[in-house]
LOMAR-755314 format. One record per residue: residue number from 1; z, x, y of N, C-alpha, C, CB in turn; residue in one letter. Coordinates in nm, 2 decimals, decimal comma. Glycine has a CB too. Layout:
N
- NUM Z X Y Z X Y Z X Y Z X Y A
...
END
This chain:
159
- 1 14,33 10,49 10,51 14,20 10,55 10,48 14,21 10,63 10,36 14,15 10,63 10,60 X
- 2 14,13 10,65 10,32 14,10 10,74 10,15 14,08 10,89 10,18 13,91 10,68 10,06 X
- 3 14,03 10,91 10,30 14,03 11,06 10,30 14,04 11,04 10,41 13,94 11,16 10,25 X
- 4 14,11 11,18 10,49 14,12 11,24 10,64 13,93 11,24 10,69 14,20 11,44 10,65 X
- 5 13,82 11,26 10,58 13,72 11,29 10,70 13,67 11,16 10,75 13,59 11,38 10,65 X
- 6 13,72 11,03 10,65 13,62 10,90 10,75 13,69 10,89 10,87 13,62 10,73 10,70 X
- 7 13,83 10,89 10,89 13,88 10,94 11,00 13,82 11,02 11,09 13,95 10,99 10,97 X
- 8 13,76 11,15 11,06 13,73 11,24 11,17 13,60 11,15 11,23 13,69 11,43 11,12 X
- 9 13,50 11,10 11,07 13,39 11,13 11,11 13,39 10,94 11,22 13,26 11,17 10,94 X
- 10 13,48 10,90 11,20 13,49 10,78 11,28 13,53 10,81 11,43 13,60 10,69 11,21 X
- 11 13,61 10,89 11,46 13,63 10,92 11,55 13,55 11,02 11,62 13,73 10,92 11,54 X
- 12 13,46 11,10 11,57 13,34 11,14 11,63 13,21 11,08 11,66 13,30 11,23 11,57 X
- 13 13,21 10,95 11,59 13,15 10,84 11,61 13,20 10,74 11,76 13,17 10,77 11,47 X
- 14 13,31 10,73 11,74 13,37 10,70 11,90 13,29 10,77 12,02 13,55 10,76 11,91 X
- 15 13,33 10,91 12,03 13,31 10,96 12,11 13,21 10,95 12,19 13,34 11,03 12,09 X
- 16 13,06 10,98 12,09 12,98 10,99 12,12 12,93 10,85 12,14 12,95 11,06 12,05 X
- 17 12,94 10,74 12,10 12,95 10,65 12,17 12,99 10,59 12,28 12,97 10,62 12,13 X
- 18 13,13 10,59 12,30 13,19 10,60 12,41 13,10 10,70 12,53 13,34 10,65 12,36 X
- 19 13,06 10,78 12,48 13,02 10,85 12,60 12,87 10,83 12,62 13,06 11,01 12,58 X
- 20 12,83 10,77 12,52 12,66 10,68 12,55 12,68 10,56 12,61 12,57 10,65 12,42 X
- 21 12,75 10,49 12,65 12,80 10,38 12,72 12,81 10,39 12,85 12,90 10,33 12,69 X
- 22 12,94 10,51 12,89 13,01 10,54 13,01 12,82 10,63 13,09 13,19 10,68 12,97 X
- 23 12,79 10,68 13,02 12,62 10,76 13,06 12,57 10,70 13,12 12,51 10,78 12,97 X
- 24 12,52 10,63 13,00 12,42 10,49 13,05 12,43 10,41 13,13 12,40 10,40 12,98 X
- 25 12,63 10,34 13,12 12,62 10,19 13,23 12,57 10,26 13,39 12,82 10,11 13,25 X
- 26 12,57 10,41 13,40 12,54 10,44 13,55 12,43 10,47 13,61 12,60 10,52 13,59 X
- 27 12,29 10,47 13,51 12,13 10,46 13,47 12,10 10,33 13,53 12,08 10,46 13,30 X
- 28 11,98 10,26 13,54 11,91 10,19 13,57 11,90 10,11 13,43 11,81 10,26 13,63 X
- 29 11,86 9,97 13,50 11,85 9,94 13,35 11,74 9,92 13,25 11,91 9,85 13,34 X
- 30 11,62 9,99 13,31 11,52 10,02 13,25 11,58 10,14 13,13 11,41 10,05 13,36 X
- 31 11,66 10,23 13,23 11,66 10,38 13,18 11,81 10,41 13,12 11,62 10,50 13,31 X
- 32 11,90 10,30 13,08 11,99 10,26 12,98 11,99 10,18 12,91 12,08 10,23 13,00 X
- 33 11,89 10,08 12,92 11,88 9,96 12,80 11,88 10,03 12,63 11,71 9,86 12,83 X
- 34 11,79 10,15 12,61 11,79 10,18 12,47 11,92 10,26 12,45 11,66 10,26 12,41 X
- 35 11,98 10,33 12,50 12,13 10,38 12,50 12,20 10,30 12,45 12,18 10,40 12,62 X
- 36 12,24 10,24 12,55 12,33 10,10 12,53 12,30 9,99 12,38 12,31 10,00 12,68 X
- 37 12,18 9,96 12,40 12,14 9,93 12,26 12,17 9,98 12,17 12,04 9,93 12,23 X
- 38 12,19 10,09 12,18 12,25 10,18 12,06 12,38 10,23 12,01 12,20 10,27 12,06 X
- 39 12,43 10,21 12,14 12,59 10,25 12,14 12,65 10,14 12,13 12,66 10,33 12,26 X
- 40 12,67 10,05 12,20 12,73 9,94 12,18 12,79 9,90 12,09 12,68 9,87 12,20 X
- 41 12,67 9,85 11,95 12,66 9,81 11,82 12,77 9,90 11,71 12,49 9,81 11,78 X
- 42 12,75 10,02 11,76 12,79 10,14 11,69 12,87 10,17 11,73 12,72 10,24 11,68 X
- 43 12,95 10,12 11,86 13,12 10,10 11,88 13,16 10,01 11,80 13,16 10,04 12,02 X
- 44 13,15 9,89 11,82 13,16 9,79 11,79 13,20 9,78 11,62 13,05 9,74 11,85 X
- 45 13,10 9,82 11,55 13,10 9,87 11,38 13,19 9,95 11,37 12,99 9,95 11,32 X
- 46 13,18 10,10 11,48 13,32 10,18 11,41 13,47 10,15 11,42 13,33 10,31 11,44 X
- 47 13,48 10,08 11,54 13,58 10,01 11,59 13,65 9,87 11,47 13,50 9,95 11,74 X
- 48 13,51 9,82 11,43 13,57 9,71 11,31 13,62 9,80 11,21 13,43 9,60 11,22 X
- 49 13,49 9,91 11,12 13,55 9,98 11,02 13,64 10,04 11,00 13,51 10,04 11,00 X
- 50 13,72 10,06 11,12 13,84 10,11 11,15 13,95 10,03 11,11 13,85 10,15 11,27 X
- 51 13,90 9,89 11,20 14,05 9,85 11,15 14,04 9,75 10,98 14,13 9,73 11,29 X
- 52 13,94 9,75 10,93 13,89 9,70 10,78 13,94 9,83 10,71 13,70 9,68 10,74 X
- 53 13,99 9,96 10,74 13,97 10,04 10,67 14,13 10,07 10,70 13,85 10,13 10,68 X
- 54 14,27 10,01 10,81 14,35 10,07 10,82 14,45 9,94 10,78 14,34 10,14 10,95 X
- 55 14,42 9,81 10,79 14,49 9,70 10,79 14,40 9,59 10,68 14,52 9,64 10,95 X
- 56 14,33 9,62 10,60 14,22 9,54 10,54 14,31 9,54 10,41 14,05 9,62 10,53 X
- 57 14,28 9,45 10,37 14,32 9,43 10,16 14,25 9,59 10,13 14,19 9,24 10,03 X
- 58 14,33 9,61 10,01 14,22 9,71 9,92 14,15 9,66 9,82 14,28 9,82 9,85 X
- 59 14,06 9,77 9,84 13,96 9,72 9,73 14,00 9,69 9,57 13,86 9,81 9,73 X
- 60 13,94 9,58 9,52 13,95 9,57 9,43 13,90 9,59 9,28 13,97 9,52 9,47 X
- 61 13,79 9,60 9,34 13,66 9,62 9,21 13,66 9,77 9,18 13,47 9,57 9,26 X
- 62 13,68 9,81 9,11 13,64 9,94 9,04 13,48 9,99 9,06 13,67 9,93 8,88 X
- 63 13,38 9,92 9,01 13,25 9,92 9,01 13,18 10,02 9,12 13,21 9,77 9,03 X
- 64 13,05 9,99 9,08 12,96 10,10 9,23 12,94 9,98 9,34 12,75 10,18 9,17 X
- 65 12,96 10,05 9,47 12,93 9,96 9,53 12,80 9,83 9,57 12,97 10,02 9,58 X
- 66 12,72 9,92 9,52 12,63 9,82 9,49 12,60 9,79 9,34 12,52 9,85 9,55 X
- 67 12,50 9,69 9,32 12,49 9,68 9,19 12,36 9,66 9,14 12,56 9,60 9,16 X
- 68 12,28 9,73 9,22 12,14 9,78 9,18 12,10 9,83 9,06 12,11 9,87 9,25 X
- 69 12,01 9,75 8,98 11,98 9,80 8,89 11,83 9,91 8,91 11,99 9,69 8,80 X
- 70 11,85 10,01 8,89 11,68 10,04 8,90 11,69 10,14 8,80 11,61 10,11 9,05 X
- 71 11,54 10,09 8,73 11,50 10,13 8,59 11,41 10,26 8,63 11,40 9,99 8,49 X
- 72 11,46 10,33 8,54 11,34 10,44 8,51 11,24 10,41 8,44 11,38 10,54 8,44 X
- 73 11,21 10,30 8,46 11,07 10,34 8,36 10,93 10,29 8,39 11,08 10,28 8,23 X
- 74 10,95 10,28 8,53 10,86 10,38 8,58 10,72 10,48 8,54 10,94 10,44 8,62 X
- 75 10,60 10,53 8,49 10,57 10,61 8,46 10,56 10,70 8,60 10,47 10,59 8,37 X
- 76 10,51 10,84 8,56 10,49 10,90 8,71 10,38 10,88 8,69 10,53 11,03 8,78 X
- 77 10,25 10,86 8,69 10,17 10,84 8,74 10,12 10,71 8,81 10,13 10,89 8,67 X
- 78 10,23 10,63 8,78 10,26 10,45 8,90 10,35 10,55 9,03 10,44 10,27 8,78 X
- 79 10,43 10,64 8,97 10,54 10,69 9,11 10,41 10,75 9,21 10,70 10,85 9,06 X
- 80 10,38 10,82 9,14 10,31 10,93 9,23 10,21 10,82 9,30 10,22 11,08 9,13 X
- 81 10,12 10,74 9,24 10,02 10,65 9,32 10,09 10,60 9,45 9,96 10,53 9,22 X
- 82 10,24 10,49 9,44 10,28 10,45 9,49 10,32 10,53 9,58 10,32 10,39 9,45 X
- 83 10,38 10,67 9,62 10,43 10,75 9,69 10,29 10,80 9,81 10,49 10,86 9,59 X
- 84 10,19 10,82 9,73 10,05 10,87 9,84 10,02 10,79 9,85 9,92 10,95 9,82 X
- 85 10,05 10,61 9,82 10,00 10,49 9,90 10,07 10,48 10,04 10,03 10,35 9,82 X
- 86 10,21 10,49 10,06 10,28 10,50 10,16 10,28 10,59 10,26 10,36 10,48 10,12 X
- 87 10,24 10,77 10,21 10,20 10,83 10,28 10,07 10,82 10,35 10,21 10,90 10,23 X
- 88 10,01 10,74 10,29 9,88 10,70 10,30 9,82 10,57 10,49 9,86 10,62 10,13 X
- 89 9,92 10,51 10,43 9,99 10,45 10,52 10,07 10,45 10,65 10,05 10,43 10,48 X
- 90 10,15 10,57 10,63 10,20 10,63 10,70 10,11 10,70 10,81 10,25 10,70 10,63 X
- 91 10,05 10,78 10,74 9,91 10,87 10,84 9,80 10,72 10,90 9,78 11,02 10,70 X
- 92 9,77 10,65 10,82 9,67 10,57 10,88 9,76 10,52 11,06 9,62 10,41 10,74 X
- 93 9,85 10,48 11,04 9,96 10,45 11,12 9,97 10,53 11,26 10,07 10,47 11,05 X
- 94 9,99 10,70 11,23 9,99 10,75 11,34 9,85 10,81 11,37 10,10 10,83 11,34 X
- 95 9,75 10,78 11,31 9,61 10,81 11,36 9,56 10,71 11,43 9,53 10,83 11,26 X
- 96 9,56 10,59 11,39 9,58 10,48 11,51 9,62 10,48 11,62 9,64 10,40 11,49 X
- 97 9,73 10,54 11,64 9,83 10,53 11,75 9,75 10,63 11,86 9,99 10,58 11,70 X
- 98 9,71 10,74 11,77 9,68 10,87 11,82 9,50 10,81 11,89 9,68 11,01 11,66 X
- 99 9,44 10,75 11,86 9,29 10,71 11,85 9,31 10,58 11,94 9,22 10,68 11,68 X
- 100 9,34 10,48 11,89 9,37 10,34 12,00 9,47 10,31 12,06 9,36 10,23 11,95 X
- 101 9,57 10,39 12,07 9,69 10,36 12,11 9,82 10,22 12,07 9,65 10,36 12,23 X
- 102 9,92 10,24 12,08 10,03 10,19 12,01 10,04 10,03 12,05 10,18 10,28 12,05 X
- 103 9,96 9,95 12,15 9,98 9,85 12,19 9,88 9,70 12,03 9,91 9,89 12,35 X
- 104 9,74 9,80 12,06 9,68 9,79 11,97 9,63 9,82 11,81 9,63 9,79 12,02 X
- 105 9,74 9,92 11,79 9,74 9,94 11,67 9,88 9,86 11,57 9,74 10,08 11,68 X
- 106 9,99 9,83 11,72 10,05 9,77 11,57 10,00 9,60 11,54 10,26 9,76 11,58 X
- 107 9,97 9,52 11,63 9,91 9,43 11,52 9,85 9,44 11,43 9,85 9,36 11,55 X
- 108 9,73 9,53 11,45 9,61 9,60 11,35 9,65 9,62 11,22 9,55 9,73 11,39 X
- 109 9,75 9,67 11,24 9,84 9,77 11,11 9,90 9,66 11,04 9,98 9,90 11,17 X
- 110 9,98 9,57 11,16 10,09 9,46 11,02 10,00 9,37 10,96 10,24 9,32 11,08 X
- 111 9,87 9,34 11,04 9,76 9,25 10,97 9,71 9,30 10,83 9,62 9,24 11,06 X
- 112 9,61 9,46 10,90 9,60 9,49 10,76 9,69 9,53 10,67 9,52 9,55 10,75 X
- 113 9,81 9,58 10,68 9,93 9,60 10,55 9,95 9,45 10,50 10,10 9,68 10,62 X
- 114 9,98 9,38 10,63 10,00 9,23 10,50 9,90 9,18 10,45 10,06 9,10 10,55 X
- 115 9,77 9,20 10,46 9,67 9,13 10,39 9,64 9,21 10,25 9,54 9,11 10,49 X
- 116 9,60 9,35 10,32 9,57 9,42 10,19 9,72 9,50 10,07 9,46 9,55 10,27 X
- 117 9,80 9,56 10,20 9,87 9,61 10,06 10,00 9,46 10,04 9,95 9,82 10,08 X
- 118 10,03 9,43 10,08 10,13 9,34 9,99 10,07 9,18 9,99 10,31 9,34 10,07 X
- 119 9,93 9,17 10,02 9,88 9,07 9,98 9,91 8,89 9,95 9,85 9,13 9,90 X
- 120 9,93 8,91 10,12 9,98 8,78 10,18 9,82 8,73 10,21 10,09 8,79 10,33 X
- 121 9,86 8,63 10,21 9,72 8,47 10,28 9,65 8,54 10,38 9,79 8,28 10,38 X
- 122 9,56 8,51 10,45 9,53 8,57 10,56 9,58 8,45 10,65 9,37 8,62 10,57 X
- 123 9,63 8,32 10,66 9,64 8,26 10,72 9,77 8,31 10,77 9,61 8,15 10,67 X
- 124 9,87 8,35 10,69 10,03 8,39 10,66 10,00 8,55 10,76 10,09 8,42 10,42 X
- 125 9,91 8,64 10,74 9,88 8,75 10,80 9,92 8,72 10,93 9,75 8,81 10,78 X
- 126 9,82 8,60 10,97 9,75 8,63 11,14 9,86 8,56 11,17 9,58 8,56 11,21 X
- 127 9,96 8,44 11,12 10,03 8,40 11,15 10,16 8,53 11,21 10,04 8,31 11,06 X
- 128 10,25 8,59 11,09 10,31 8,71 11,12 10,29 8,80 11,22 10,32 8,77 11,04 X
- 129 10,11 8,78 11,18 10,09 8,94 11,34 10,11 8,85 11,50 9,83 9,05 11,36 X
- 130 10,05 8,76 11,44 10,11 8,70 11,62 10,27 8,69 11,67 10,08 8,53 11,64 X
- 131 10,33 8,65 11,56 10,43 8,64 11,63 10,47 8,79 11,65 10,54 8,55 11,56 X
- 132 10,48 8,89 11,56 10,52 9,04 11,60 10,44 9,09 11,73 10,48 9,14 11,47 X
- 133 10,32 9,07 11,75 10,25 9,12 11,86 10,32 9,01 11,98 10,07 9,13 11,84 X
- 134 10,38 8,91 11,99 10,41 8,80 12,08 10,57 8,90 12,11 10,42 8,61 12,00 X
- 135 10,62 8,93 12,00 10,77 8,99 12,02 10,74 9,09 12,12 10,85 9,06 11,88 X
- 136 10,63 9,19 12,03 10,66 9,34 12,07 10,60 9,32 12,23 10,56 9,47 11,95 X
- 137 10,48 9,23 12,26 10,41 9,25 12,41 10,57 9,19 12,52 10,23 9,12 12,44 X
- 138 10,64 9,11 12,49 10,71 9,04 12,59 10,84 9,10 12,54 10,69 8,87 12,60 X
- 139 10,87 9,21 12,50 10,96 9,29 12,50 10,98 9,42 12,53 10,98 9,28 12,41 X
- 140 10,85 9,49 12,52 10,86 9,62 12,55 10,73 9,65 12,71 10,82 9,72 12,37 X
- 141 10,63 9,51 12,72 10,54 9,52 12,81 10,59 9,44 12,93 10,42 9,49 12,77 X
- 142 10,65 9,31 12,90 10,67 9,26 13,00 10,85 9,28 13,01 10,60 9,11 13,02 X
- 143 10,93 9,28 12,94 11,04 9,27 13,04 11,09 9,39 13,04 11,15 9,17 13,01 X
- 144 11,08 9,53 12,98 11,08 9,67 12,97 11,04 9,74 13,09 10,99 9,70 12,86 X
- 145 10,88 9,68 13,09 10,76 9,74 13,14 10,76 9,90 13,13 10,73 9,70 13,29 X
- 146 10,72 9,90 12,94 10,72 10,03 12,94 10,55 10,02 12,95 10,81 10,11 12,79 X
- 147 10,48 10,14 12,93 10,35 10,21 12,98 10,28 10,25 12,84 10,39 10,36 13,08 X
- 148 10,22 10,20 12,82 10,22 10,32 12,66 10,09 10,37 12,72 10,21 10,24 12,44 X
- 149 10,05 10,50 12,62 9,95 10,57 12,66 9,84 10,54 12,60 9,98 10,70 12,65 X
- 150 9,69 10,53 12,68 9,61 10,48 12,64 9,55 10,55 12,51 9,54 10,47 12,73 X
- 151 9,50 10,52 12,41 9,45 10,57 12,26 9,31 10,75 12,32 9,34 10,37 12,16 X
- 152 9,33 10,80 12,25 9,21 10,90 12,27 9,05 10,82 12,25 9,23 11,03 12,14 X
- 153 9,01 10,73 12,20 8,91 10,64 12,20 8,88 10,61 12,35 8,95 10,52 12,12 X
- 154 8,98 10,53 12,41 8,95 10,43 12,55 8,98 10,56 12,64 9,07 10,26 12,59 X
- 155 9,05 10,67 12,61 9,06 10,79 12,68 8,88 10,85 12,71 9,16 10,91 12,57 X
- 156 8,81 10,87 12,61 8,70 10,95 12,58 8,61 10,87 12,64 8,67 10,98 12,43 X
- 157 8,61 10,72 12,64 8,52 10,66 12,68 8,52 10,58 12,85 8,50 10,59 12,57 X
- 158 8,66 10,63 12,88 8,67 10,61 13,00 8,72 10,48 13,07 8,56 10,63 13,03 X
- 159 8,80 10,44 12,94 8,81 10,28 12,95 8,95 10,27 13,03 8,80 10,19 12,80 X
END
């Protein structure tokens, strides 16, 4: 290894892993599935990086590791627009959530983000939101059966 801390910080990565596994496998598996989802993978990775990083070739390229070019030039007044578009975004997102709730707001949301801001087909839109709303309902509604909370809208009106 190159320094003692990927070490540490790998093996504090173990642990806590390891110990989100041993947690979880004894939960339900409604009430370990996202645990485990998460530890698992993240064994698994530090467990590889470990041994890529103890028995692996060395590296050879000098270079950065990536090789991203990104230009400054940019003006800020393109940065700044583009920054309050995504904030923009952002809030429209959890006001939805907050108003109609999370079931029916994320189709809503990937329709209109792909139609209006990155300006796909509408045919290409409705196509994508289905399949995402097809993922998200028979993943998190039916074999989950998580609950989400109804929107303040269908709250107010009694629905």
């Amino acid at each position: 290894m190159k320094t003692k801390g990927h070490l540490y910080f790998s093996a504090f990565l173990l642990l806590v892993s390891g110990y989100a596994i041993f947690a979880a496998s004894r939960w339900s598996f409604k009430t370990g599935f996202f645990p485990l989802a998460i530890a698992v993978p993240l064994l698994i990775l530090v467990l590889l990086h470990l041994y890529l990083e103890s028995f692996g070739a060395p590296e050879v390229s000098k270079g950065p590791a990536v090789e991203a070019d990104f230009s400054g030039e940019v003006s800020q007044d393109v940065a700044r627009r583009r920054v309050v578009t995504i904030f923009a975004w952002i809030a429209a997102f959890i006001l939805c959530v907050y108003l109609i709730g999370f079931p029916l707001t994320v189709p809503l949301f990937i329709f209109f983000f792909l139609k209006l801001q990155s300006e796909v087909s509408g045919l290409h839109s409705a196509g994508l939101t289905a399949i995402t709303w097809g993922f998200f309902y028979l993943l998190f509604q039916r074999l989950v059966h998580i609950q989400f909370e109804a929107g303040a809208i269908q709250t107010w009106l009694g629905i």
